[in-house]
Structure formats: C-alpha cells, structure tokens
C-alpha positions in Angstrom: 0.0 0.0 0.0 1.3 3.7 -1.5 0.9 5.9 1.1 1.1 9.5 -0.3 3.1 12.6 1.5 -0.1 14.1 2.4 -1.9 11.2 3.8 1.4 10.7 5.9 1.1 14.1 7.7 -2.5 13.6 8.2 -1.6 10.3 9.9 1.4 11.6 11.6 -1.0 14.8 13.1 -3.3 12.9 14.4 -0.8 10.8 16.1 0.8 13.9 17.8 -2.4 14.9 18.9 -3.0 11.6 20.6 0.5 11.8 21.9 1.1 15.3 23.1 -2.7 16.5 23.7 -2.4 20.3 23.1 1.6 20.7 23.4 1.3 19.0 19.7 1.7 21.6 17.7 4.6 23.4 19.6 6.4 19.8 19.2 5.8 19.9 15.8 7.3 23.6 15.8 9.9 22.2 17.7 10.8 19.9 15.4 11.2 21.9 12.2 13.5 24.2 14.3 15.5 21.1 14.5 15.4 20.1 10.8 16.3 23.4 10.3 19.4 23.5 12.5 20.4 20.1 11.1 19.9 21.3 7.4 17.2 18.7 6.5 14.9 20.6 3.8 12.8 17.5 3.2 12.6 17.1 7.2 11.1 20.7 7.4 8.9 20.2 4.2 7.7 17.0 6.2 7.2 18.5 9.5 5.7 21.7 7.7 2.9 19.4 6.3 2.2 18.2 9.9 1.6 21.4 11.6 -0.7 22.5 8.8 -2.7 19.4 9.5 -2.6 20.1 13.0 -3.6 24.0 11.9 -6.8 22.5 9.7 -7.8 20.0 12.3 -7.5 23.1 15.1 -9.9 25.1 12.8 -12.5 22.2 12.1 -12.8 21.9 15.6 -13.6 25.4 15.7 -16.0 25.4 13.1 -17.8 22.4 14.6 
C-alpha cells in the first residue's frame, strides 16, 4: 500500500495529537526548528505538512 506525502502528515497529526494533547503543535514547531538546525529541507517540508494538519484540524474543531 502507496501511502502518499499528504496522507502521511495527516496520519502523523493525528498521532501527535493523541500523543502530546495540546503541546502537539509546539512539538511539531519544535521539530522543524530542528530540521532546520540540522539542514534537513525534506525534514522541514515533512514537518511543515504536519503542523498544517494540525492547523486544519484546530480550525475544524472550531467550526464544529
């Protein structure tokens, strides 16, 4: 089973959310800042992808 970029950071938000409650998204930040340091640009694309899932979730919820 192909399991696309974006279907990854869907699945990889909603894990943080399980995992971290509402410190998720500052992990998330956290992380980037550390694919940053290390140079990774496909690690901060990655990460990138998961905070705005974790942004469109946050404003569903909202809208709900």
């Amino acid at each position: 089973m192909y399991v696309t970029p974006s279907e990854a950071a869907k699945i990889y938000a909603k894990a943080c959310k399980a995992w971290y409650g509402p410190r998720a998204r500052r992990v998330v930040l956290n992380k980037i800042q550390e694919m940053r340091t290390r140079g990774d640009q496909s690690g901060i694309k990655a990460w990138e992808q998961v905070a705005a899932e974790l942004d469109s979730e946050k404003s569903q919820e909202r809208s709900s």
